[in-house]
C-alpha positions, 0 to 999 in steps of 0.5 A: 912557776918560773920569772922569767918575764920579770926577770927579762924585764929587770933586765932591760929596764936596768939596761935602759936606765944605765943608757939614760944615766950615761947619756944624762952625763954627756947632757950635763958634761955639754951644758957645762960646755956651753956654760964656758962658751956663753961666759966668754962671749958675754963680754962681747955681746949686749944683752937687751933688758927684758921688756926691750926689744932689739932694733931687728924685731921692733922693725919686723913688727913694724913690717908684721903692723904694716902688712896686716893694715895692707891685708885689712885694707885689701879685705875691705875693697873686696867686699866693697865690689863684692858687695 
């Protein structure tokens, strides 16, 4: 009785996790990359505290507020001539 399957199958698995270790380096080489890249743009960014929100999406949900009251109200008024 031969292991060959088992043998085939060590085989791939030690493959595939030599493919996933490599490309587990390149993720880590890119977050580093990217670590570099946010620590010189920090300086020139304002970041909002959290809980706060930035002055583009307190608008859009003005926007969001104000077009679901006109969605209501048009909901209303055709029910009343429906109804």
């Amino acid at each position: 009785m031969t292991n060959t399957g088992y043998n085939l199958a060590f085989e791939q698995a030690t493959e595939e996790r030599a493919e996933i270790r490599v490309k587990i380096e390149q993720l880590l080489a890119r977050g580093e990359m990217l670590d570099k890249l946010l620590e010189c743009l920090a300086p020139f960014i304002s970041v909002p505290k959290p809980g706060e929100e930035t002055a583009p999406a307190a608008e859009e949900h003005a926007a969001v507020a104000v077009h679901e009251g006109e969605h209501h109200e048009n909901h209303e008024h055709q029910e009343q001539h429906h109804g």
